[in-house]
N, C-alpha and C positions, 0 to 999 in steps of 0.2 A: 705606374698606374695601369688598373688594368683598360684593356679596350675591345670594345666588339674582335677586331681583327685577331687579336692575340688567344680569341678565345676557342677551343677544339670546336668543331661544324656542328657536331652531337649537340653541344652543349649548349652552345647558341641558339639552333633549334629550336633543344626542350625549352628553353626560357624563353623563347619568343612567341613556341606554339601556345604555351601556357598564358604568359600576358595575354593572348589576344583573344583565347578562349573564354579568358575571365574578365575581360576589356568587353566583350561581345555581350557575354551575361549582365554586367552591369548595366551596360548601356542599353539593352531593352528593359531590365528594369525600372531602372529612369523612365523610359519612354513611355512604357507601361503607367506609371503616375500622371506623367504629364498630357496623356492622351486619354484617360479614364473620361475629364471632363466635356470631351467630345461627342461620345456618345452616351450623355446623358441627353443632349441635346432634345432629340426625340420626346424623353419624359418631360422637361424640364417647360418645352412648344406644346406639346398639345396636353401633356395631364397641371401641369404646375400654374399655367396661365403668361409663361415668360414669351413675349415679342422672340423670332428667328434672332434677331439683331442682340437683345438682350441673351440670350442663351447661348450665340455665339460670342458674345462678351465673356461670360464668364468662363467660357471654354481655353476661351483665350489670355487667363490672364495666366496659368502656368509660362506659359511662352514667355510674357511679359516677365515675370521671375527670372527668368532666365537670361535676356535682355540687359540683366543690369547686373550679373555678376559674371559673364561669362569671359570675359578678358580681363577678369580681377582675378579665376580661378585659375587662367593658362599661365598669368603670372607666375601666381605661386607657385605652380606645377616645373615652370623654367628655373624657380629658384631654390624648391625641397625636394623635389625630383614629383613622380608620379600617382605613387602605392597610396600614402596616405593624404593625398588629395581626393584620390576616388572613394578610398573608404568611408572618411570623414565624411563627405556629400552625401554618399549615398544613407550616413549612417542618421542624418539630417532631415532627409529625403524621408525614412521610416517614418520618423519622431513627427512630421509634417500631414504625412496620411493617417497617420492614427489621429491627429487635432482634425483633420479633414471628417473624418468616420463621427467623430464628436461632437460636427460646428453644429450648434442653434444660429439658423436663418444664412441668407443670402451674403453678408456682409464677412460674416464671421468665414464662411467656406470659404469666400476670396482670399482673406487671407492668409488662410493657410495653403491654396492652390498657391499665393505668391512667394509664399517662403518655399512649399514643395521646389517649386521650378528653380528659385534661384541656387537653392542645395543641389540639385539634380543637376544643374550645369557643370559640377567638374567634372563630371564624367566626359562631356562632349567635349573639352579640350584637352583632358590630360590623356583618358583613355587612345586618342588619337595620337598623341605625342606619344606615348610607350610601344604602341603597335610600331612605327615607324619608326624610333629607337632600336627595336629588334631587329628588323627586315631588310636583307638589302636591297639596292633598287630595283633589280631585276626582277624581284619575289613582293614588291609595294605592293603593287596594282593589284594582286590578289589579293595579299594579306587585307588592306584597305578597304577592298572591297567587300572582306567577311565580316573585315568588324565595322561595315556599313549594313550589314545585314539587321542591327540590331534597333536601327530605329524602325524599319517596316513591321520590324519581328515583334516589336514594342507595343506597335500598333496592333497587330494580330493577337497579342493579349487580350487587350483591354475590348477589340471587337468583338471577340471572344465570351471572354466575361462579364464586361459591363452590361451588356439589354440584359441574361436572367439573372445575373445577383441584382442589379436594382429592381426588376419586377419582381423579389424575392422579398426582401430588405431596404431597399429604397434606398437613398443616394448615400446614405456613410455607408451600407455595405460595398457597396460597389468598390470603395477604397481598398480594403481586407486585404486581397491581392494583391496590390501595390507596397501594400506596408508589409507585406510577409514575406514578398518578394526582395527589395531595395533592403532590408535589414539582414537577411542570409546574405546576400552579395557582399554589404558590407565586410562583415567577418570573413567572405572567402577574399574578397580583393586584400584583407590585411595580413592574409595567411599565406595567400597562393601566389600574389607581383610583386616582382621585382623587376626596379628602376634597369633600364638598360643603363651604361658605364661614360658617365657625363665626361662633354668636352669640358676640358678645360677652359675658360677666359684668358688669352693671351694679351697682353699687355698692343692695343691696337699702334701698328707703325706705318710708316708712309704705304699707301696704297700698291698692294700688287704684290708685296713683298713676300705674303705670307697666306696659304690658303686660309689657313686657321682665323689671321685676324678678318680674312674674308667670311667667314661665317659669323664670326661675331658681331659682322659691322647690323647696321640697321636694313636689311630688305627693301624697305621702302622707298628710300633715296637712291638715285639716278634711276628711274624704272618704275613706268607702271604697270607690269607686268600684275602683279598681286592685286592692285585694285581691279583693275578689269577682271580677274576673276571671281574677287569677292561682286562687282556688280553684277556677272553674268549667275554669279549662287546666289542674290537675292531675287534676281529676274526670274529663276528657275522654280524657286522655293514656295511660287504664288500658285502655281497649277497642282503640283503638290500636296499642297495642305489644303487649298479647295475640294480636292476630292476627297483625300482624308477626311476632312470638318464633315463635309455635306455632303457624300455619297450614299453614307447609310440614311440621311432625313433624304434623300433624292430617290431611293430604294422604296422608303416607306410612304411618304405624302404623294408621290408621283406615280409611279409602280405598281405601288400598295403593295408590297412584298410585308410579311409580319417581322418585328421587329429583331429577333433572335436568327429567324433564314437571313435578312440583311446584314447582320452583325456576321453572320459565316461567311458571308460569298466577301464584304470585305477584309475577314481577316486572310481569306482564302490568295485575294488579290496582294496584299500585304505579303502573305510567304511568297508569293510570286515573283514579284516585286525584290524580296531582299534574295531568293538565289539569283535576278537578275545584276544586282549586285558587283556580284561573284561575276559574273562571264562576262560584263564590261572589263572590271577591273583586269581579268585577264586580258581579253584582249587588248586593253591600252598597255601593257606588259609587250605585247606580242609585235603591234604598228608601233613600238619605241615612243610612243605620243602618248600625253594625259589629252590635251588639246583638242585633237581631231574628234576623238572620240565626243568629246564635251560637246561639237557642234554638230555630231549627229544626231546627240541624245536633244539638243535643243531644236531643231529642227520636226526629229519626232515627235517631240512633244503639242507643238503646231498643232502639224495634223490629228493628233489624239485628240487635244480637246475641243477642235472642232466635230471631230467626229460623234464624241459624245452631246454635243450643243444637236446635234441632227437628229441622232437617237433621242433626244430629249424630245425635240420639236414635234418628231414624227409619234412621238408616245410606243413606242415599239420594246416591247420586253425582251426582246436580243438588246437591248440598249444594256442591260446587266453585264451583256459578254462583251460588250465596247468598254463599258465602264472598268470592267479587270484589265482590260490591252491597257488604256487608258492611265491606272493607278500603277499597274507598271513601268512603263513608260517614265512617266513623271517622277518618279524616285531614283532613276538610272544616274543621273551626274552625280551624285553628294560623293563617291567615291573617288572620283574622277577630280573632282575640285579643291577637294581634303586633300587627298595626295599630292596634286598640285601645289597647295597654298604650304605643305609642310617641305616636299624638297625644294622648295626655293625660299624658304623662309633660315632653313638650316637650325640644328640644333639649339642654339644661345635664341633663338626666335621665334621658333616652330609653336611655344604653348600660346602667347601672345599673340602670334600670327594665327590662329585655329579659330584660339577666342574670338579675334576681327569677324573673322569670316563667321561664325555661329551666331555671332551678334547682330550681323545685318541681317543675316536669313529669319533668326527669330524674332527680332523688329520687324521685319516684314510682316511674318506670319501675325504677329500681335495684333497690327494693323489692320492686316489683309481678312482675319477671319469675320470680324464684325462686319467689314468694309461690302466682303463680298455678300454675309446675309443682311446685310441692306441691300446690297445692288439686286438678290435675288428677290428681294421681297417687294419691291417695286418693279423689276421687266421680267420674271420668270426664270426658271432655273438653264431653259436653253441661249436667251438671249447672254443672259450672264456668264454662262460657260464660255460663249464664244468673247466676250470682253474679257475673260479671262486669256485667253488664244492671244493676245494682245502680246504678253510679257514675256515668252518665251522668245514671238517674233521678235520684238526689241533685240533680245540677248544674243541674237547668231551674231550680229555684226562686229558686238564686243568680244567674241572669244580669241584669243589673243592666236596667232598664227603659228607659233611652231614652241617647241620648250625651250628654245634656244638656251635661258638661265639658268638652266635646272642642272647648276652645279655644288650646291653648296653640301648635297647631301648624298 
């Protein structure tokens, strides 16, 4: 059989640089879909007549989509391998935005945001399990970290495009891009990945015995290693998508910046954002630690959005240039804890184990986006930023202390 190891360095490489190239593409196309409805928000609040809380409802139900398939698609990614898990979604993912460009009324758009999201999650677990199928460990942290570029990247689409094609076309255009996007990917992920070279399932024997049956066994048992980090990626994931949801309504209603200059600065803060990415990822490469790193990035986060709760309070337009440190900041773990939750999950686990983790963060986020434009909409966008400051401090205490486990992969 063949195996990673047996295969020339060249050649490895090219197939790994390739997956992750077109892992990275997918996955901000995805992202791109399921963040369109975010920045609708603005239209949606002050020209359509929808309550913050209502507009971030509907913002939020891609997420929700996503929530309920996303460790049904790491499944099957663990059991047919990866390539036509991502295509397939993504090719779902199209068929979803074009029903979305087409809905009559409020009802109908949910629904097709909810099938979007839920097609567009095998990309977040499979695309993750192939990038680390290629890479060894020493080269994770990078790689992981590039094809964590691709949800900020995602984001900087849609911030992008969504304020002038909806002040163009109004809310089905906005879609356009997402369905043009997510259906080329389709066909390059069915053309361009290939599955890295599956372990085998060895027949499980008394413990100890056998690396092998040690990757195959269950992760989760003796050790909570794995949950403590999926709680400190759902603790993470709230400042996050806070800024994300309502930075650009925070730009506009607060600021009064016009809707297209806020839509740049934050796609601007999103590219930021995902080459930050990248120089976590290495450096947790470099300190031998996923860990460490995760409790600096959560400690920063602290301070960031307290900083921005001040800038809010004090009404100060340098609060724009907090609010970029800020959305950077807050996007720094997701590489750091992917990579985590996969070398210790090991191959036979790693797509199930991804799923876990994508599923609490996007519950969260489901929750959190409405949760928060109620909390804003009753004490203000500074008080609220600072109850958001809340979740991060929670999370330092849970990051788990060293990688000690991190053998399976």
């Amino acid at each position: 059989m063949t195996t990673i190891e047996s295969m020339s360095p060249r050649l490895r490489a090219r197939r790994g640089w390739t997956a992750l190239v077109v892992a990275v593409l997918a996955q901000t196309a995805g992202t791109a879909f399921v963040s369109t409805p975010a920045f609708l928000i603005p239209l949606l609040h002050t020209e359509r007549g929808l309550t913050l809380a209502q507009a971030a409802l509907l913002a939020a139900t891609p997420t929700l989509g996503m929530v309920l398939t996303l460790v049904l698609w790491g499944a099957l990614a663990d059991r047919v391998g990866e390539k036509w898990v991502i295509a397939g979604g993504l090719a779902l993912t199209a068929l979803a935005a074009v029903g979305a460009m087409t809905a009559v009324g409020y009802p109908a758009l949910a629904g097709f945001l909810l099938l979007g999201g839920a097609a567009s999650a095998s990309g977040n677990s499979a695309s993750g399990k192939v990038v680390v199928g290629w890479f060894a460990k020493d080269r994770r942290g990078l790689a992981m970290g590039i094809r964590q570029m691709a949800q900020p990247l995602g984001v900087t689409v849609a911030a992008v495009s969504v304020p002038g094609l909806a002040a163009f076309g109004g809310i089905g255009l906005a879609f356009l891009l997402p369905a043009i996007l997510t259906g080329l990917l389709a066909v390059l992920c069915a053309v361009l990945v290939m599955n890295p070279p599956r372990v085998p399932r060895p027949a499980i024997v008394d413990a100890g015995q056998s690396i092998d049956a040690k990757r195959a066994a269950n992760p989760y048992r003796g050790g909570g290693f794995l949950w403590r980090i999926h709680a400190v990626s759902v603790l993470l994931v709230v400042p996050q998508f806070t800024l994300s949801t309502f930075g650009l309504v925070w730009l506009v209603t607060q600021l009064h910046w016009m809707p297209l200059a806020a839509g740049l600065l934050i796609g601007l803060a999103q590219f930021i954002g995902a080459v930050g990415r990248i120089g976590v990822g290495v450096l947790s490469d470099r300190v031998g630690s996923r860990v460490r790193p995760l409790r600096w990035v959560a400690v920063s986060a602290v301070v960031a959005m307290l900083a921005v709760a001040i800038a809010g309070a004090a009404g100060w337009q340098a609060g724009a240039i907090v609010l970029v440190i800020a959305m950077t900041v807050t996007v720094a773990d997701n590489g750091l804890s992917f990579t985590s939750v996969a070398e210790m999950s090991g191959p036979a686990w790693s797509g199930r184990a991804l799923g876990v983790q994508n599923t609490g963060q996007f519950l969260a986020a489901s929750a959190i986006t409405p949760l928060v434009g109620l909390l804003i909409g009753v004490v203000g966008y500074p008080l609220g930023f600072a109850v958001v400051a809340l979740f991060p401090l929670a999370a330092i205490p849970l990051v788990p202390r060293s990688d000690a486990e991190h053998d399976r992969l």
